[in-house]
C-alpha positions as CSV (number, residue, x, y, z in Angstrom):
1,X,0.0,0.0,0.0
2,X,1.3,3.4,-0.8
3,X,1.9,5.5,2.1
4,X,2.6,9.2,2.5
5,X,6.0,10.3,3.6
6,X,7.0,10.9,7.2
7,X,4.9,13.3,9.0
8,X,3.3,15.0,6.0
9,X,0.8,18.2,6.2
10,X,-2.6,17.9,7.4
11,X,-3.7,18.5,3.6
12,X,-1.3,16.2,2.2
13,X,-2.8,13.4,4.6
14,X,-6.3,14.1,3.4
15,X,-4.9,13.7,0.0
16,X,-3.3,10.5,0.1
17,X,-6.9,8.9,1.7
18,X,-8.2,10.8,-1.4
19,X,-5.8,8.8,-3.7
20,X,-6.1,5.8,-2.5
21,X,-9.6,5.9,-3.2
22,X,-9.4,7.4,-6.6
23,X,-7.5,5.1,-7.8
24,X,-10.3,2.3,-6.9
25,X,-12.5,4.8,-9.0
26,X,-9.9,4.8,-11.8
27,X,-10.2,8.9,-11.4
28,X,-8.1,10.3,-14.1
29,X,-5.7,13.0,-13.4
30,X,-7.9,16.0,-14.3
31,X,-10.9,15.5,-12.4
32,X,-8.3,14.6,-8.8
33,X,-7.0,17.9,-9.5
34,X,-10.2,19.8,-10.2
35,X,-11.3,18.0,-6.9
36,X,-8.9,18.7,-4.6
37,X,-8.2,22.1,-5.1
38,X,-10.0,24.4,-2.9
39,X,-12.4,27.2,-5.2
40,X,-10.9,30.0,-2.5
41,X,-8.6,30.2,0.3
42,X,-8.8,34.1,2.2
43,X,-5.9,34.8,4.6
44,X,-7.0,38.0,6.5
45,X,-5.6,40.6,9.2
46,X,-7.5,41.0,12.3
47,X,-6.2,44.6,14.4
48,X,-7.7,44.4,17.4
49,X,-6.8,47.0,20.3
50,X,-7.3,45.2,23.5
51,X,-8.6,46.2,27.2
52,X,-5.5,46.8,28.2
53,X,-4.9,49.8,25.3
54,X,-2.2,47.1,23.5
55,X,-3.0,47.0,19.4
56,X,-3.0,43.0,18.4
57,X,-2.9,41.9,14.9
58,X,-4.5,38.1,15.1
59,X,-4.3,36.3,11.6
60,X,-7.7,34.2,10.1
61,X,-8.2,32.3,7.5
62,X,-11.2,31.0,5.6
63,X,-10.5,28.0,3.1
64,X,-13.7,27.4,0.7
65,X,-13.1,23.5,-0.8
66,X,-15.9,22.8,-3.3
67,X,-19.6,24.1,-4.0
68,X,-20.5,21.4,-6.3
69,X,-23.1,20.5,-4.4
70,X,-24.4,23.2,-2.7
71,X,-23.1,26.3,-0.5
72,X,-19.9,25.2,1.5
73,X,-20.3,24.6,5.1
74,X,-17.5,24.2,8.0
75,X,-17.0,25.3,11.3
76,X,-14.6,28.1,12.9
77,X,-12.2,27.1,15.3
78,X,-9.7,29.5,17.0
79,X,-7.0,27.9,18.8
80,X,-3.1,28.8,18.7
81,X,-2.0,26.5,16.3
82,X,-4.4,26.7,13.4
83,X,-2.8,27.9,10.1
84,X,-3.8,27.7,6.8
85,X,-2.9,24.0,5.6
86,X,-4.8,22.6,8.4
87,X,-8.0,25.0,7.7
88,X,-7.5,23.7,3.9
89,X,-7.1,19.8,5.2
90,X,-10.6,20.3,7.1
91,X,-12.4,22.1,4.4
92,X,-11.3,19.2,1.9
93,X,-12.6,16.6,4.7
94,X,-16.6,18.5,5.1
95,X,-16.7,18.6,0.9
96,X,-16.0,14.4,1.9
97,X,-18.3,14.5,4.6
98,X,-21.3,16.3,3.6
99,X,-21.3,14.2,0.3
100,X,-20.8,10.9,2.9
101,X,-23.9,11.7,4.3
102,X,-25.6,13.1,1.3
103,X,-26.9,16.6,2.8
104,X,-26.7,19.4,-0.1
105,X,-23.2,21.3,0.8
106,X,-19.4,21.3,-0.2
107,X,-17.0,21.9,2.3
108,X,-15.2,24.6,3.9
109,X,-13.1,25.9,7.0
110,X,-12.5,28.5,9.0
111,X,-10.3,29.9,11.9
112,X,-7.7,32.4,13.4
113,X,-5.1,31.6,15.3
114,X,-5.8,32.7,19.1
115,X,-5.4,31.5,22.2
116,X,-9.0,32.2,23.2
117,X,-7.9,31.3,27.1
118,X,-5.9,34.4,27.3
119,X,-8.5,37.0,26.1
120,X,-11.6,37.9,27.8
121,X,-15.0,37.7,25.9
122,X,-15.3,41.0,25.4
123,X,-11.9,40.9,23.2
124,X,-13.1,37.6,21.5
125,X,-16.4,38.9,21.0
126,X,-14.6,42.0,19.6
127,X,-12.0,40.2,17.2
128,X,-15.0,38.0,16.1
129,X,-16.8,40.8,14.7
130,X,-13.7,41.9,13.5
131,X,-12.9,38.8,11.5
132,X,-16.4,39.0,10.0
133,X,-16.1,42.6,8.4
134,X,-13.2,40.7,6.6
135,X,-14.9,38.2,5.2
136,X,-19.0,38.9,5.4
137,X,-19.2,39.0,2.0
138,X,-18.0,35.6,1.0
139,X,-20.4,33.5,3.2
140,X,-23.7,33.2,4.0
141,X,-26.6,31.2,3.4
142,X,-26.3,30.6,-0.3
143,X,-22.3,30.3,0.3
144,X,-20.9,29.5,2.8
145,X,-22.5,28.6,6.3
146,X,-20.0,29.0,9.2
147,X,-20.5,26.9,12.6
148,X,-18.9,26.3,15.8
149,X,-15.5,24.2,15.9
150,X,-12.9,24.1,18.6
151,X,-12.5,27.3,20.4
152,X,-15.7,28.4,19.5
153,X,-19.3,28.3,20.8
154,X,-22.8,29.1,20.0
155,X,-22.2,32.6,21.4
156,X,-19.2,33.0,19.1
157,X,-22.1,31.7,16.5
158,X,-24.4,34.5,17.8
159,X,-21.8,37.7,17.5
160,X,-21.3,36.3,14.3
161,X,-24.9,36.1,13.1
162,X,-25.5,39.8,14.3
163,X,-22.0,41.6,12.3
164,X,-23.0,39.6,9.5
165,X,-26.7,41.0,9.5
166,X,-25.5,44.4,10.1
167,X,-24.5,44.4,6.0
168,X,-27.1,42.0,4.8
169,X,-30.1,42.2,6.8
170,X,-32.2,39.6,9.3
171,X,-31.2,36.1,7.6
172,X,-30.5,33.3,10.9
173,X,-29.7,31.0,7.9
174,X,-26.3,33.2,7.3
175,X,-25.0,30.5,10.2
176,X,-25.7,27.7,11.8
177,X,-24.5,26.3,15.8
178,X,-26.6,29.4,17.1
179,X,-28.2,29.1,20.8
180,X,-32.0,27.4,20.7
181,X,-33.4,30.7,21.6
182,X,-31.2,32.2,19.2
183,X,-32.9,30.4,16.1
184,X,-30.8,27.1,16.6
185,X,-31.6,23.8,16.4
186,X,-32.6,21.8,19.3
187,X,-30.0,18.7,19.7
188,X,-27.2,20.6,17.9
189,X,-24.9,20.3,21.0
190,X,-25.1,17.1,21.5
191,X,-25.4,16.0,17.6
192,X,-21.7,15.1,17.3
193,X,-21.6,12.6,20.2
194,X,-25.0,11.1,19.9
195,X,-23.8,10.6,15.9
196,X,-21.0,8.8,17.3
197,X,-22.9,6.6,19.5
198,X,-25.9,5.6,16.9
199,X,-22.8,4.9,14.4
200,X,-20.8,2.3,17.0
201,X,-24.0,0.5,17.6
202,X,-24.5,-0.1,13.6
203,X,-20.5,-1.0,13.2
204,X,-20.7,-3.6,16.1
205,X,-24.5,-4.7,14.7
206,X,-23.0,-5.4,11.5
207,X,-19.6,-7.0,13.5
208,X,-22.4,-9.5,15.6
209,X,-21.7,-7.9,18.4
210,X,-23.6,-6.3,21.3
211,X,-23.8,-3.3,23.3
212,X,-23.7,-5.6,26.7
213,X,-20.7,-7.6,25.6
214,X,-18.8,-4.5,24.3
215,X,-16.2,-2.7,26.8
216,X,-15.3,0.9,25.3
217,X,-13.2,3.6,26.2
218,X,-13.7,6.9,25.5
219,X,-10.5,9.5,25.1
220,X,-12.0,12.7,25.3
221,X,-14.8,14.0,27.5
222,X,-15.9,17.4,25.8
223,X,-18.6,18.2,23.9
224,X,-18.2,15.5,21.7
225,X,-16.5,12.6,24.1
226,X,-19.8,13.2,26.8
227,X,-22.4,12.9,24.6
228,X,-20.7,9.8,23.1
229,X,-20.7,8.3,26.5
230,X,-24.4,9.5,27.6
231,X,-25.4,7.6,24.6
232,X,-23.5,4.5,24.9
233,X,-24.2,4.7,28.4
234,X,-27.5,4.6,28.2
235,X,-27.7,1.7,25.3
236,X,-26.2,-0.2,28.1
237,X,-22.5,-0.4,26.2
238,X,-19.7,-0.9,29.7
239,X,-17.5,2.0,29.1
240,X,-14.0,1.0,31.4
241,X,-12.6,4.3,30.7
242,X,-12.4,8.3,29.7
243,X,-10.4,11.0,30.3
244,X,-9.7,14.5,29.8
245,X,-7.0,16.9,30.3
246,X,-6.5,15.8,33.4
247,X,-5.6,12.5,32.8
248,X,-7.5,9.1,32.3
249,X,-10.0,7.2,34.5
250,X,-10.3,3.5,34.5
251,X,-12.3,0.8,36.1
252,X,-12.6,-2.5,35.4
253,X,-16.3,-3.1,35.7
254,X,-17.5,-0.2,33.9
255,X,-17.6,3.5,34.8
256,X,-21.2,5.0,36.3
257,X,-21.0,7.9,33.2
258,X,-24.1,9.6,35.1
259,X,-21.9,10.5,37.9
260,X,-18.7,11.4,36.0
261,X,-20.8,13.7,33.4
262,X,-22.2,15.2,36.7
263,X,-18.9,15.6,38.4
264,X,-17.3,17.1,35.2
265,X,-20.2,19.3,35.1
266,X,-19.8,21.0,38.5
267,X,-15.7,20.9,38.2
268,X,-15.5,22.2,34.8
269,X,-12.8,18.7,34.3
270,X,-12.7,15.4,35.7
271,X,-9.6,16.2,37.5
272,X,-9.9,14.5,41.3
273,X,-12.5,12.2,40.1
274,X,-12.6,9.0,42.4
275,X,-14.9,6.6,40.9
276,X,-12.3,5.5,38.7
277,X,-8.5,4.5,38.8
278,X,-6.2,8.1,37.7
279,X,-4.3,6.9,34.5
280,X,-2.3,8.7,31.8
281,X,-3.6,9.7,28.5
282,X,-1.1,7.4,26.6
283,X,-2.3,4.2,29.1
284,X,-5.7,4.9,28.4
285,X,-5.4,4.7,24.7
286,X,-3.7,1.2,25.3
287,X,-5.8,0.0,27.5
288,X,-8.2,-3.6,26.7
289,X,-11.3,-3.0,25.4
290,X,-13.5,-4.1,22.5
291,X,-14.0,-0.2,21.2
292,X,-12.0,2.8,21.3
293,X,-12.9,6.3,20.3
294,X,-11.1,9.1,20.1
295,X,-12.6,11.9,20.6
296,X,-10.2,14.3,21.4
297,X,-7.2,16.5,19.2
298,X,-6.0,14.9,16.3
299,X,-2.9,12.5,15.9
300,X,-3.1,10.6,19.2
301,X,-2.6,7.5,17.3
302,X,0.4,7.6,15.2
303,X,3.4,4.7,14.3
304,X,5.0,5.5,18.2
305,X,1.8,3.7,20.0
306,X,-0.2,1.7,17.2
307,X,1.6,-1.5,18.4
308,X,0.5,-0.6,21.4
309,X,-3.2,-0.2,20.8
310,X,-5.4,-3.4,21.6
311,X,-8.9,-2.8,21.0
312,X,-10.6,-4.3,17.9
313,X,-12.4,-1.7,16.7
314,X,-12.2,2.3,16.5
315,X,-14.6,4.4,15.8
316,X,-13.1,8.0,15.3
317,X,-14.7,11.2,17.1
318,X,-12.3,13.6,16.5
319,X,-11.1,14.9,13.5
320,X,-7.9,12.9,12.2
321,X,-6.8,10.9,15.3
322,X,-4.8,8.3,13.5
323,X,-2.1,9.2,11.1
324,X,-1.9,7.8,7.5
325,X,1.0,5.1,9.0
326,X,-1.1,3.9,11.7
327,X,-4.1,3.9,9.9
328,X,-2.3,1.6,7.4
329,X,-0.5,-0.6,10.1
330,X,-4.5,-1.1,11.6
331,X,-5.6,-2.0,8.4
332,X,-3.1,-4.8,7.9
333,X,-4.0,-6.0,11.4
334,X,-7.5,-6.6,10.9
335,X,-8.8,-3.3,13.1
336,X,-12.0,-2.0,11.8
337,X,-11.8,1.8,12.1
338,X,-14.9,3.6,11.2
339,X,-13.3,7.0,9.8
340,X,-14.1,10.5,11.2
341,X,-15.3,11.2,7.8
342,X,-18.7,9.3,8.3
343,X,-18.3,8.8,12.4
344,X,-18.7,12.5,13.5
345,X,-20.8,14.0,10.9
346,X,-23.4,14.5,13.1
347,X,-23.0,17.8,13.7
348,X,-23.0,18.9,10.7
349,X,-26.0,17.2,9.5
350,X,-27.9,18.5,12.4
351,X,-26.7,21.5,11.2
352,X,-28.2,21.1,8.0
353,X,-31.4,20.5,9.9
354,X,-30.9,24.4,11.7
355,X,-30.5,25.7,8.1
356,X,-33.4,24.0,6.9
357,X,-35.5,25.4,9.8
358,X,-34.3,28.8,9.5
359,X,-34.6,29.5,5.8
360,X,-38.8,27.6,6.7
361,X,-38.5,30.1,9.6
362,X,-40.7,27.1,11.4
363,X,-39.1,25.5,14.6
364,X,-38.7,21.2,14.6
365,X,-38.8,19.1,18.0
366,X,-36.3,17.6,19.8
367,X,-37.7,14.2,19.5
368,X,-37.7,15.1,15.3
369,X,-34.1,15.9,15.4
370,X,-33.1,12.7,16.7
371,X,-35.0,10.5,14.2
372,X,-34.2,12.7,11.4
373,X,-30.1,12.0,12.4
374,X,-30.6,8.7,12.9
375,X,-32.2,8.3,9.5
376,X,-29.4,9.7,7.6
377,X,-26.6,8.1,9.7
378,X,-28.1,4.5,9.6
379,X,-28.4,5.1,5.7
380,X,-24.8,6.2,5.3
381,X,-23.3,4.0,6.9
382,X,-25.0,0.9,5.0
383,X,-23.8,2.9,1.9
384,X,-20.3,3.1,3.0
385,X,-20.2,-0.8,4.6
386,X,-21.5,-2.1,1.2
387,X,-19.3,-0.2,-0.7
388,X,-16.4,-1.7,1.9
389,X,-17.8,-5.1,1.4
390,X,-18.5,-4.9,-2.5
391,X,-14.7,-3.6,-3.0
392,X,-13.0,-5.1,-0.2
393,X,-11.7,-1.9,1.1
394,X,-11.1,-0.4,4.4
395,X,-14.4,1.6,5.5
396,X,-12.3,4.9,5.3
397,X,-11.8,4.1,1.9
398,X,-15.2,3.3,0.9
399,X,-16.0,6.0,2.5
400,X,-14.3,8.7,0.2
401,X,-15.2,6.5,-2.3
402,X,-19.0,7.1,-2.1
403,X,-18.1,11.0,-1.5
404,X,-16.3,11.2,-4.4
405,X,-18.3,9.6,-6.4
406,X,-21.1,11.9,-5.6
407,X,-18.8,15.2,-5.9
408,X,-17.5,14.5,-9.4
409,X,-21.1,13.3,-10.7
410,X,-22.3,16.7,-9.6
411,X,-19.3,18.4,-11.3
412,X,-19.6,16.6,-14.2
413,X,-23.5,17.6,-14.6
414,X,-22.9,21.2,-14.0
415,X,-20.8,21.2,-17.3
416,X,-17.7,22.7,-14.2
């Protein structure tokens, strides 16, 4: 198998996966190139003058992948490491997605490179609105539908909704990740965790498995790592272990995830938790179980530990946890890894649902959320597991198989 030199770029990773799958579709040269080019990529300043009178020039970036099949849609993150080939990786991997899951967008990415911990939310709220002068008139909700990503909330979501109305008029639809009373969607919060949880109970369905025999652990226990383990929790899965900055948590015999999700409320971390055995982050990811999911940063599972990683099956919460190395050395060993590409597109296909409400202007249920994911993830991943089956290819493959597929078909009828 052809593998991608040491360490390469986030971008260059997302284009090897690309590759490999192209070359199942016998893709000629062209149409790769025309589809893994982004359309745009906007570097911008961002002067800010802070509470303390000191002027700060922050750097953002918004990379806009492919519109073939509808206006682009990917969240904003601000953390201090995002530049502009990881903002270009992740707007290549939502064109992938949204096509995976078959809702009508392309992909695209945002962010600015900030430490949000070390500015009050007056500054943020001020360089967000900032950032959005710079760019207002290149999204929107027949372009390019911003949402909340790391480092970024629905309040972040809400600033930006109001700047951008300021030059366009009332339009909720111009984002999506907004508060409920805000014109979001009920279940967005937890869409990207409960999309993770419906998604293991199909993979181990499909394995012959069962939620009562299965031991998971979770790494991660944010937004997206909680809800996982509310869900799992609840479909009676035994979750042995979690973690979060803090460290990990083991126990044997399963963790009570009520009380750690209250604990982790009312601490703000699970640091000092004492239901469970205080591990480190790299023990937990090697610990014995039937499931792991990652749901944390990305690259926690690289060529270093992959020998050391025991459980049978992975089901990947975060974006890009496993490297293109490890990926391939799981492969070889039999691992089923259900890829982030189809595992935590649940928030952006309840998403969808918050655009789809706000351009009706007509409000759905909670309880219509839920079915309405469900109904979408269930279908895409039978696609993507018969597509695995039918050319004997990893599920990550199949995967951008489908989604590519469905891209170039919608090129090809637009006449490019």
């Amino acid at each position: 198998m052809n593998r991608p030199p040491h360490r390469p770029s986030a971008f260059d990773t997302v284009k090897h996966y690309f590759n490999l799958a192209a070359d199942h579709l016998d893709l000629a040269p062209s149409a790769r190139k025309l589809l893994m080019l982004p359309k745009r990529e906007i570097t911008v300043e961002v002067p800010v003058e802070l509470e303390d009178g000191r002027l700060e020039t922050f750097v953002g970036f918004r990379v806009q992948h492919n519109d073939a099949r509808g206006p682009m849609k990917g969240g904003l993150r601000y953390h201090h490491e995002v530049d502009l080939d990881e903002v270009r990786a992740l707007a290549s991997l939502m064109t992938w997605k949204t096509a995976v899951v078959n809702i009508p967008y392309g992909g695209a990415k945002g962010g600015i490179c900030i430490s949000p911990r070390e500015h009050s939310k007056k500054e943020l709220q001020r360089i967000t609105r900032k950032f959005v002068d710079q760019i207002h008139e290149i999204i929107g909700p027949d372009k390019d539908i911003p949402a909340p990503d790391m480092g970024t909330n629905s309040e972040t979501m809400s600033w930006i909704r109001n700047q951008w109305e300021k030059y366009h008029g009332f339009n909720p639809a111009c984002i999506t990740g907004k508060p409920v009373e805000d014109y979001g969607a009920k279940g967005r919060e937890e869409a990207t965790g409960r999309g993770v949880g419906i998604l293991s109970y199909k993979l181990l369905k499909r394995l012959g498995a069962t939620p009562k025999e299965t031991s998971v652990v979770i790494q991660g226990f944010g937004n997206v790592g909680s809800h996982a383990a509310k869900y799992m929790s609840e479909s009676e899965f035994k979750i042995k272990g979690i973690s979060d900055i803090s460290g990990g948590y083991y126990a044997e015999d399963g963790i009570h995830i009520p009380t750690a999700l209250n604990y982790y409320l009312e601490n703000g971390s699970l640091e000092g938790f004492r239901e469970a055995t205080l591990i480190t982050n790299e023990e937990l990811l090697a610990l014995e179980c039937d499931l792991l999911i990652p749901a944390a940063l990305g690259n926690v599972i690289t060529m270093a530990n992959v020998n050391d990683i025991k459980a049978k099956y992975i089901v990947e919460g975060a974006n890009g946890p496993i490297d293109a190395d490890a990926d391939a050395r799981l492969f070889e060993r039999g691992v089923v890894v259900l890829p982030d590409v189809l595992a935590n597109a649940g928030g952006v296909t309840v998403s969808y649902f918050e655009w789809v409400q706000n351009r009706q202007y007509y409000s759905w249920s909670l309880d219509r959320v839920r079915q309405e994911l469900h109904a979408i993830l269930s279908t895409a991943f039978e696609e993507i597991w018969q597509a695995s089956q039918t050319h004997h290819v990893s599920l990550r493959t199949a995967a951008f198989m489908v989604a590519i597929g469905r891209v170039w078909r919608s090129a090809q009828l637009a006449g490019f």
